[in-house]
MIMARLO-415576 format. One line per field, with one value per atom (N, C-alpha, C, CB): atom name; x, y, z; residue number from 1; residue in three letters. Coordinates in nm, 4 decimals, decimal comma. Last residue first. Glycine has a CB too. Example, Ala and Ser with C-alpha at 12.3 -4.5 7.8 and 13.67 -1.06 7.14 Angstrom:
BEGIN
atom	N  CA  C  CB  N  CA  C  CB $
east	1,2850  1,3670  1,2900  1,4084  1,3190  1,2300  1,3200  1,1308 $
north	-0,2250  -0,1060  0,0030  -0,0598  -0,5690  -0,4500  -0,3300  -0,4473 $
up	0,7080  0,7140  0,7870  0,5725  0,7800  0,7800  0,7800  0,9046 $
nr	2  2  2  2  1  1  1  1 $
rest	SER  SER  SER  SER  ALA  ALA  ALA  ALA $
END
This chain:
BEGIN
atom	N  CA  C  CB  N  CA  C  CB  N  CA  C  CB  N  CA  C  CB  N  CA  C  CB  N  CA  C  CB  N  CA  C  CB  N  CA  C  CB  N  CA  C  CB  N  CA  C  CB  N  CA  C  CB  N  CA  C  CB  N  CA  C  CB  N  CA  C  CB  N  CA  C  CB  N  CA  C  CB  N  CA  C  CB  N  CA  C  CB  N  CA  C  CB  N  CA  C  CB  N  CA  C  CB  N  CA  C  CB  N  CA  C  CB  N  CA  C  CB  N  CA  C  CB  N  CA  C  CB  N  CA  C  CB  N  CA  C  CB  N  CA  C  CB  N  CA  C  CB  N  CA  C  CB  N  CA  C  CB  N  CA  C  CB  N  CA  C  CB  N  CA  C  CB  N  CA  C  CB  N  CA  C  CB  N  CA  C  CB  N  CA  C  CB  N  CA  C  CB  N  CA  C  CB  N  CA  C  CB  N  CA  C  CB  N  CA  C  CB  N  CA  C  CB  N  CA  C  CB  N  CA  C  CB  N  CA  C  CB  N  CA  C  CB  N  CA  C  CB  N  CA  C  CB  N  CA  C  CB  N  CA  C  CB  N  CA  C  CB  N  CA  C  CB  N  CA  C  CB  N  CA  C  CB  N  CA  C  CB  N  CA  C  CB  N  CA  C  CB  N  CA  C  CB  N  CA  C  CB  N  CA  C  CB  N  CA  C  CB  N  CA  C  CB  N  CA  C  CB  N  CA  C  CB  N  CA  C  CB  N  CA  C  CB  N  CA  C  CB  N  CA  C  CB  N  CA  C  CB  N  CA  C  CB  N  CA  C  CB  N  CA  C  CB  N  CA  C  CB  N  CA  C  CB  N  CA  C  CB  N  CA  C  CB  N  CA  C  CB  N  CA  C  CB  N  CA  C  CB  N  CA  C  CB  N  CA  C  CB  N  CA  C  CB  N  CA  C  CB  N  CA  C  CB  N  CA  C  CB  N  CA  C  CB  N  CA  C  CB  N  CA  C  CB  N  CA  C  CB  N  CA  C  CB  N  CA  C  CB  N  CA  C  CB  N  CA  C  CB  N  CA  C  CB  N  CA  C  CB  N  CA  C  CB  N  CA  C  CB  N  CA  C  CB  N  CA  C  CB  N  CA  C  CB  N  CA  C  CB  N  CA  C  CB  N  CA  C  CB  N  CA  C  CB $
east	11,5764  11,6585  11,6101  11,6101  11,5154  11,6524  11,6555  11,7121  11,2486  11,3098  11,4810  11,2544  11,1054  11,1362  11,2341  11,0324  11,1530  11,2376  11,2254  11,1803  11,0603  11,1885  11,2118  11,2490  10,7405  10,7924  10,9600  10,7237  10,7751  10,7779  10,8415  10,6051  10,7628  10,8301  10,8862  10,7633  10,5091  10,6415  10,7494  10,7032  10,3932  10,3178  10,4388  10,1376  10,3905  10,3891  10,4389  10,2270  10,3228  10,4500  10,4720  10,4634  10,0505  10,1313  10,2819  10,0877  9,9652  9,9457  10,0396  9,8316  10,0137  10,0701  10,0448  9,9295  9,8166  9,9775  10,0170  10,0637  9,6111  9,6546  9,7712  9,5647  9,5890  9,5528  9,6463  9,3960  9,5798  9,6698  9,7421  9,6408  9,3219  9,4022  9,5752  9,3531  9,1609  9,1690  9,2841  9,0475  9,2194  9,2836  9,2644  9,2477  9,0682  9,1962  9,2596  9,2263  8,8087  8,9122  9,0574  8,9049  8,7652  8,7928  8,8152  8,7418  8,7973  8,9063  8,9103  8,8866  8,5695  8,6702  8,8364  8,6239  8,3730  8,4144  8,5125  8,3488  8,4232  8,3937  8,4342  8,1915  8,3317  8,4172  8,4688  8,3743  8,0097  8,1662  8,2670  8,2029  7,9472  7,9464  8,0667  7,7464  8,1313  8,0146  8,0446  7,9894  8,1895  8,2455  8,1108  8,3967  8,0218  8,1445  8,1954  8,2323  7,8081  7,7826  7,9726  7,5828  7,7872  7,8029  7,7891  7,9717  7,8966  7,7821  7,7552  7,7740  8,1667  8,0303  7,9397  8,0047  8,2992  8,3083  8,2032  8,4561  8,2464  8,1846  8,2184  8,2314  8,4415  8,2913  8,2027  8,2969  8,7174  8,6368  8,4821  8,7214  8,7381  8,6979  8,6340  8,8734  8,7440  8,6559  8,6703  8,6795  8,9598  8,8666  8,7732  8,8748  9,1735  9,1847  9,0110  9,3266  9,1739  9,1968  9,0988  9,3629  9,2942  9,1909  9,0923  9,1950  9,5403  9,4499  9,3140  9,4783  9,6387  9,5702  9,5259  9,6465  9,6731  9,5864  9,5476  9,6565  9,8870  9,7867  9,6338  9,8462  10,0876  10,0443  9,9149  10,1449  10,1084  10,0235  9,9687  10,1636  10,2420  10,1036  10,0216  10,1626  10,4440  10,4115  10,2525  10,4934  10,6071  10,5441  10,4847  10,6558  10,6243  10,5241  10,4968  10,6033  10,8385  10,6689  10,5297  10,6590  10,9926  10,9810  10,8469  11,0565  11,0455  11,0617  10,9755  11,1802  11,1202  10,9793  10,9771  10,9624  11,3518  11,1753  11,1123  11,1082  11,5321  11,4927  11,3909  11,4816  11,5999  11,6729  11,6073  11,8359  11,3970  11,4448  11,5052  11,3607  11,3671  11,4580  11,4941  11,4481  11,1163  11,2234  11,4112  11,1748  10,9358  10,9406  11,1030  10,7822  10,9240  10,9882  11,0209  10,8896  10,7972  10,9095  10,9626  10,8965  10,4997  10,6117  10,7008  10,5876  10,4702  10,4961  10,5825  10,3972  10,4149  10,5627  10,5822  10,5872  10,1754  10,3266  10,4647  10,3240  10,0301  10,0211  10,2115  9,8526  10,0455  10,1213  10,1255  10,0691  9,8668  10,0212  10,1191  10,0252  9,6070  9,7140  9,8328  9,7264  9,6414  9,6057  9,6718  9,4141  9,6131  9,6832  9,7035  9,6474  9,3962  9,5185  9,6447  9,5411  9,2029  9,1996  9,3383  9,0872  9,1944  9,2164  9,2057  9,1002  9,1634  9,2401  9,2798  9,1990  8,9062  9,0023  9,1427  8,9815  8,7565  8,7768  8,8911  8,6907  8,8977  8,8454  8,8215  8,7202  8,9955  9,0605  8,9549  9,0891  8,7902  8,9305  8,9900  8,9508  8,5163  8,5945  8,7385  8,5026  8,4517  8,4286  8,4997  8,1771  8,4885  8,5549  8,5544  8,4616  8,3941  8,3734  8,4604  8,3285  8,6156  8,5420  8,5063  8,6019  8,7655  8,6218  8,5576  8,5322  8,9715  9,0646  8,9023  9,1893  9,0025  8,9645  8,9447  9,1327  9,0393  8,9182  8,8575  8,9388  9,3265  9,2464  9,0928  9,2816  9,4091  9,4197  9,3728  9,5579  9,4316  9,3506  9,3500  9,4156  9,5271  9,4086  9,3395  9,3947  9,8335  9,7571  9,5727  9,8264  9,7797  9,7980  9,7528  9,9418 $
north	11,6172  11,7545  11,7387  11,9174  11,3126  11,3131  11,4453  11,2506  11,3118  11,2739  11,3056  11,1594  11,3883  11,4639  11,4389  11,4800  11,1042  11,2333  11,3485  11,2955  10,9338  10,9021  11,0867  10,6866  11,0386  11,0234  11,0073  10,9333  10,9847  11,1417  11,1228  11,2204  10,7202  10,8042  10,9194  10,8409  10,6198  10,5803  10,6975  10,3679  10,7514  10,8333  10,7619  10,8112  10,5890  10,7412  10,7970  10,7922  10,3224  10,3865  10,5133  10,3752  10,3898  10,3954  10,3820  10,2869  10,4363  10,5284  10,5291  10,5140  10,1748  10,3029  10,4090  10,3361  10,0247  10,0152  10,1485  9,8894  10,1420  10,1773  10,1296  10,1081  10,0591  10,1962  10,2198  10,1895  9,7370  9,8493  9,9939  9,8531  9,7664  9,7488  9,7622  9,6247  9,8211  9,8923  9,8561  9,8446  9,6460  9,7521  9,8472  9,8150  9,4351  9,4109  9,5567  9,3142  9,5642  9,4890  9,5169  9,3267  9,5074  9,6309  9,6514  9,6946  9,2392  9,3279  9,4539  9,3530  9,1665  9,0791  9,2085  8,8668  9,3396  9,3265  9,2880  9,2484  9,2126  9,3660  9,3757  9,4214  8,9492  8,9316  9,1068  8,8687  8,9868  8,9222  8,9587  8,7219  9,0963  9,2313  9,1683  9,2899  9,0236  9,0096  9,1091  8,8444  9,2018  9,1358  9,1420  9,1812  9,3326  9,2874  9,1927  9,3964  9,5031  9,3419  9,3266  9,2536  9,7540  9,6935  9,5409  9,7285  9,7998  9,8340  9,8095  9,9542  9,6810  9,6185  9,6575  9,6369  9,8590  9,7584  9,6553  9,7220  10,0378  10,0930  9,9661  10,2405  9,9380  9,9841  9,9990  10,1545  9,9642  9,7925  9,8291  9,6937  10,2196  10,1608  9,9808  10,1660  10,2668  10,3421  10,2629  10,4964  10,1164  10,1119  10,1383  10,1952  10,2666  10,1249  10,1120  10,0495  10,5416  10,5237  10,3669  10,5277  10,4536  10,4578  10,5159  10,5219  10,3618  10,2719  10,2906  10,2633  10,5834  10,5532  10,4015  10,5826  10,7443  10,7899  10,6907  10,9075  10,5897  10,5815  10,6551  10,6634  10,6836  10,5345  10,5471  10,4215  10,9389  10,9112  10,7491  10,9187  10,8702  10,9763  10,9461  11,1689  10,7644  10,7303  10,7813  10,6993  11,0436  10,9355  10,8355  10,8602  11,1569  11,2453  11,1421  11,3872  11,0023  11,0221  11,0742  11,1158  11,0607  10,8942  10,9110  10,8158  11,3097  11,2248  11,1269  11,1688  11,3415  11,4068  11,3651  11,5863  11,2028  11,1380  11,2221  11,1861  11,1085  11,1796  11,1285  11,2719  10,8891  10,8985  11,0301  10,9307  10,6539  10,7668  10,7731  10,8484  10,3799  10,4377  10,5561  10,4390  10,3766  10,2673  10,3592  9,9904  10,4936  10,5350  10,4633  10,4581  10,2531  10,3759  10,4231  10,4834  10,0675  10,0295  10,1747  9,9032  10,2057  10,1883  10,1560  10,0670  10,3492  10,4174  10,3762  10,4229  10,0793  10,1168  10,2597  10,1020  9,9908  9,8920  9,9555  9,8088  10,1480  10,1657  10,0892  10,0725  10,1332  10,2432  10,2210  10,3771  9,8934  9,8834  9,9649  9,8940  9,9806  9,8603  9,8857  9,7402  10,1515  10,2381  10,1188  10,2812  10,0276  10,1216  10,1581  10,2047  9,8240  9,7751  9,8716  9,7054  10,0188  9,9646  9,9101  9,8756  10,1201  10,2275  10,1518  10,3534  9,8906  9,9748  10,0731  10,0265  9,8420  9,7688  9,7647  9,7509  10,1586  9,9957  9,9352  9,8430  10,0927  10,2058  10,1699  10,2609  9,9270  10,0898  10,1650  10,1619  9,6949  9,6885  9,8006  9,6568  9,7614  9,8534  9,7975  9,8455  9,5187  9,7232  9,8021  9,8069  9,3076  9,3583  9,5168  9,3006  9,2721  9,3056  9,3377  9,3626  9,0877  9,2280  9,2406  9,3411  8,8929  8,8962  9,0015  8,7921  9,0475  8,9266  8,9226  8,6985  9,1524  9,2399  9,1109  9,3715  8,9281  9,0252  9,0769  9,1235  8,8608  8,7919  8,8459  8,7843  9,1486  9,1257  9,0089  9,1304  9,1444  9,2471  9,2069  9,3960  8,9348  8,9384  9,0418  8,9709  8,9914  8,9550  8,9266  8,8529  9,2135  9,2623  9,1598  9,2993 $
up	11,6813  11,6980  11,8475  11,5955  11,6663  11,6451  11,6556  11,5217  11,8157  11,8772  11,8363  11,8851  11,5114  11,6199  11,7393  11,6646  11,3694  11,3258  11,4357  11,1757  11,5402  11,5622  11,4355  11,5009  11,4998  11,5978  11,6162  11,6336  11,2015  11,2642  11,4096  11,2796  11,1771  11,1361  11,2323  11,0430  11,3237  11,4187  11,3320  11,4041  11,1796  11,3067  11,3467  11,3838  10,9280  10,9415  11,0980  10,9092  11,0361  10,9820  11,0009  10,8552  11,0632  11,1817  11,1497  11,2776  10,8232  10,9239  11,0221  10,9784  10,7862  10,6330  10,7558  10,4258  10,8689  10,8929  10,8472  10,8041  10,7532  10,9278  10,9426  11,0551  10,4865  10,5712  10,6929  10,6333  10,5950  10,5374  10,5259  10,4824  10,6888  10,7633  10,6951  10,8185  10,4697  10,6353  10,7055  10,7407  10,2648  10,2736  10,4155  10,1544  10,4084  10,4001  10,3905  10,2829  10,4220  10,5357  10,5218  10,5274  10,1261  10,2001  10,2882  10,2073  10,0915  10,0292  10,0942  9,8806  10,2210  10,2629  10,1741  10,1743  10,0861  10,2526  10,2683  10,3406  9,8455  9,8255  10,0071  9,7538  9,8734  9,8066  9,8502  9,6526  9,9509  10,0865  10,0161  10,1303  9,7720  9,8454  9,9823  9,9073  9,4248  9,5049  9,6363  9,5446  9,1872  9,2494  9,3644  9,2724  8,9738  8,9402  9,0431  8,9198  9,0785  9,0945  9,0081  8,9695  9,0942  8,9245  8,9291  8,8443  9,3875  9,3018  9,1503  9,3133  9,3221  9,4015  9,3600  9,5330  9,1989  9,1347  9,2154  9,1218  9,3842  9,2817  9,2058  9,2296  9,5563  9,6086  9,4655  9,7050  9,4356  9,4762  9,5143  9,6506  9,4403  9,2852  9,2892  9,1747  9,6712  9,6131  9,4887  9,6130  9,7311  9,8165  9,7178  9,9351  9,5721  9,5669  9,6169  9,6811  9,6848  9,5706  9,5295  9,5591  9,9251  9,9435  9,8065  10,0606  9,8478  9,9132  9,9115  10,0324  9,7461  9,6480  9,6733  9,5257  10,0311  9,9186  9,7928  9,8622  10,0849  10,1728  10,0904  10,3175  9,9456  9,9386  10,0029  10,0155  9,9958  9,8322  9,8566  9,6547  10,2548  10,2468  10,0982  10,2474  10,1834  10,2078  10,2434  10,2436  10,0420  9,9375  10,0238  9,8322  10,3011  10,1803  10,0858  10,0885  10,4737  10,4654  10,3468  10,5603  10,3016  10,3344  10,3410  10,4808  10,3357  10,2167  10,2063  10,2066  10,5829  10,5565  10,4103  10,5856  10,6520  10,7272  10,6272  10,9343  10,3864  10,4502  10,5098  10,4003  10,1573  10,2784  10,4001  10,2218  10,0230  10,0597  10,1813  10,0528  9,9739  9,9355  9,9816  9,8384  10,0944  10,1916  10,0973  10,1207  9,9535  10,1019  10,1486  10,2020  9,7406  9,6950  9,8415  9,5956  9,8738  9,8326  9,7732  9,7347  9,8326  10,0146  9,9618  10,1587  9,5663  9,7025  9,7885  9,7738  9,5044  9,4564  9,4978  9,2881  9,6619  9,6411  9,6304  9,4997  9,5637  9,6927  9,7208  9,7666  9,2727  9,3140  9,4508  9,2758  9,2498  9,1821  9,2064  9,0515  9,2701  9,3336  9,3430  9,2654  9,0902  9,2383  9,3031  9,2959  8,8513  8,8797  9,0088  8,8224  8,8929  8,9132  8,9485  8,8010  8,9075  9,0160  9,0130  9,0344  8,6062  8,7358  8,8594  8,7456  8,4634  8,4619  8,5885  8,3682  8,5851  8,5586  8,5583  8,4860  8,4758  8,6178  8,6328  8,5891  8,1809  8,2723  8,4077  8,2243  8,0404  8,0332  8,0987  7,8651  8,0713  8,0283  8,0498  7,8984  8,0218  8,1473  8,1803  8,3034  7,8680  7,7976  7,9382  7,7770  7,9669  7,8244  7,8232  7,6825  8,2908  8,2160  8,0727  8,2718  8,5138  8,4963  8,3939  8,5179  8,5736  8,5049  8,5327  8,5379  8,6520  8,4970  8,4693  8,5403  8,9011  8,7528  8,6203  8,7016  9,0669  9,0356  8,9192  9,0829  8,9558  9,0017  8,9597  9,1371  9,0713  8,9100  8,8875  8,8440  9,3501  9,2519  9,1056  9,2559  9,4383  9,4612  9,3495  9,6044  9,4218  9,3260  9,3124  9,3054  9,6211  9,4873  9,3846  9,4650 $
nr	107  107  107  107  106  106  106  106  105  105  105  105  104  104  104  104  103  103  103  103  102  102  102  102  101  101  101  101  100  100  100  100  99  99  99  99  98  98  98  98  97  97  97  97  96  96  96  96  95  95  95  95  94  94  94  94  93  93  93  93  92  92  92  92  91  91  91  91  90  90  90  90  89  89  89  89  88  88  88  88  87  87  87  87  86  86  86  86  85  85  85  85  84  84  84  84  83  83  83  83  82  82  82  82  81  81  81  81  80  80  80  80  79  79  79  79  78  78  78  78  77  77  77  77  76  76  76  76  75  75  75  75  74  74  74  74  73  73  73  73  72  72  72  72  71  71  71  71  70  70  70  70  69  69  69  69  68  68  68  68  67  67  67  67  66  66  66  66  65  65  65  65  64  64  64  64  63  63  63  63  62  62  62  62  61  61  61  61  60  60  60  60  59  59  59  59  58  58  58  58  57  57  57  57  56  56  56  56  55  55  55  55  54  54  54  54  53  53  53  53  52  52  52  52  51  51  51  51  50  50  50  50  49  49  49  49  48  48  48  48  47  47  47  47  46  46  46  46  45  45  45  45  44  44  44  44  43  43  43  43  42  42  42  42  41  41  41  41  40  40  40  40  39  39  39  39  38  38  38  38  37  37  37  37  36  36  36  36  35  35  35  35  34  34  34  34  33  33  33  33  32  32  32  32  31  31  31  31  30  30  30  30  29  29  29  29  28  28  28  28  27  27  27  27  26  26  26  26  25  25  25  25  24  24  24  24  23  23  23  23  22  22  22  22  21  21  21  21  20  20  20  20  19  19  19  19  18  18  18  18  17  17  17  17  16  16  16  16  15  15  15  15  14  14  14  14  13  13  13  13  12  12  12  12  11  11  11  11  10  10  10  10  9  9  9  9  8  8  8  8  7  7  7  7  6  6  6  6  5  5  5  5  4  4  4  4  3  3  3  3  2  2  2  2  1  1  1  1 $
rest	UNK  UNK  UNK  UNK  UNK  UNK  UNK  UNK  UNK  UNK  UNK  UNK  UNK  UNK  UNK  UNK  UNK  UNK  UNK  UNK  UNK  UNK  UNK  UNK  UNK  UNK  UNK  UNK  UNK  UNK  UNK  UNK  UNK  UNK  UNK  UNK  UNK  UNK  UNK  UNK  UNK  UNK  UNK  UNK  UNK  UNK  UNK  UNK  UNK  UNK  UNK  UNK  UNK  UNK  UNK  UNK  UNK  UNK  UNK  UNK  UNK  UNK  UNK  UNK  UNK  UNK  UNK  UNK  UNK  UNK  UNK  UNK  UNK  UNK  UNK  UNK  UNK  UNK  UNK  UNK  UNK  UNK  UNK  UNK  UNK  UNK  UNK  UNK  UNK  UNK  UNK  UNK  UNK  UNK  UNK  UNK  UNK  UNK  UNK  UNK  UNK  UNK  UNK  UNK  UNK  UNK  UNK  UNK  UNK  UNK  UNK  UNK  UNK  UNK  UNK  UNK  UNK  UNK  UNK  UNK  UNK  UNK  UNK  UNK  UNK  UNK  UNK  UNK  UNK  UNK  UNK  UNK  UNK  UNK  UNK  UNK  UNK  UNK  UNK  UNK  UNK  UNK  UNK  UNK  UNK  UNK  UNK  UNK  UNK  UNK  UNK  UNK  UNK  UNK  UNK  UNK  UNK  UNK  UNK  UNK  UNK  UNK  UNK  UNK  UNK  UNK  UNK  UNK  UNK  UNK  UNK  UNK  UNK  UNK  UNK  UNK  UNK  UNK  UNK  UNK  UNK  UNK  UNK  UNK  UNK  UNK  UNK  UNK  UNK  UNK  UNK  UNK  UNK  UNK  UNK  UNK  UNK  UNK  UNK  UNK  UNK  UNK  UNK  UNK  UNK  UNK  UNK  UNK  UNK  UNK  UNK  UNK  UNK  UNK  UNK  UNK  UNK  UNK  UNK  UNK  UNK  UNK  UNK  UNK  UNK  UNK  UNK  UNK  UNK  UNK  UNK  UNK  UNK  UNK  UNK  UNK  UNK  UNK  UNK  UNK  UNK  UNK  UNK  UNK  UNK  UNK  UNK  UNK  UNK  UNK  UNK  UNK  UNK  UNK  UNK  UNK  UNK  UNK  UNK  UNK  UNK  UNK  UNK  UNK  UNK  UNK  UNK  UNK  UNK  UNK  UNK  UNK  UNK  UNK  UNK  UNK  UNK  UNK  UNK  UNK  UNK  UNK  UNK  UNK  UNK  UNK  UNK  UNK  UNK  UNK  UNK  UNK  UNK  UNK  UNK  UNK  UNK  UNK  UNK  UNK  UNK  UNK  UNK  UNK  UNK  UNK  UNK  UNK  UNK  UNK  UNK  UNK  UNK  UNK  UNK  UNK  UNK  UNK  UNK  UNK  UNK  UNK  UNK  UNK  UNK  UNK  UNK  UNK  UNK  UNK  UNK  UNK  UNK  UNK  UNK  UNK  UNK  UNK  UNK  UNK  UNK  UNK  UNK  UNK  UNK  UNK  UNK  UNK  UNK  UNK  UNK  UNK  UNK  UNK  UNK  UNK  UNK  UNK  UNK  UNK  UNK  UNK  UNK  UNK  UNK  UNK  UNK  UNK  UNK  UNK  UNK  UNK  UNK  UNK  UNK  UNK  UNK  UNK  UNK  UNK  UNK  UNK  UNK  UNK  UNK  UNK  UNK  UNK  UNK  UNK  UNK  UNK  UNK  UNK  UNK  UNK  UNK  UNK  UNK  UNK  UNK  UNK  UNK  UNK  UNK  UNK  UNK  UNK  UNK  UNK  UNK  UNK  UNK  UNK  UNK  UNK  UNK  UNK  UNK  UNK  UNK  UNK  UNK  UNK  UNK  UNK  UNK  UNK $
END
């Protein structure tokens, strides 16, 4: 996360409210998705806001790609982050998939 605001801080003046903006946002929700997931008390709860997290990773992805293509961030700098969220991704997945698994197991 702080990696992301790091990034953005030399992004450009004029995509202040637009890039910039929409990358920290998508940061900032993947976060307050899973810490939200942990509050709920239901599996299919837990999961459905863990499903948005996983959406605005990839949210996240798509605005670091297009912040490559603009040269904003170089293409190791653009790999090394989009890694990272792969593998995020797939935790967020396999949360999911251990979820369900222990909610079928309980009927």
């Amino acid at each position: 996360m702080e990696e992301i605001y790091k990034i953005t801080k030399i992004f450009p003046l004029e995509e202040k409210y637009a890039l910039t903006s929409q990358l920290r946002r998508s940061a900032n929700s993947i976060i307050a998705n899973i810490a939200e997931s942990h509050g709920r008390f239901f599996y299919k709860d837990k999961v459905r806001v863990l499903y948005i997290a996983r959406g605005e990773v990839e949210e996240s992805r798509s605005h670091l790609l297009i912040a490559c293509k603009l040269n904003y961030l170089t293409q190791e700098k653009y790999l090394e982050m989009n890694q990272a969220y792969n593998l995020l991704s797939k935790g967020i997945n396999s949360y999911i998939i251990d979820l369900n698994s222990k909610n079928l197991n309980q009927h």
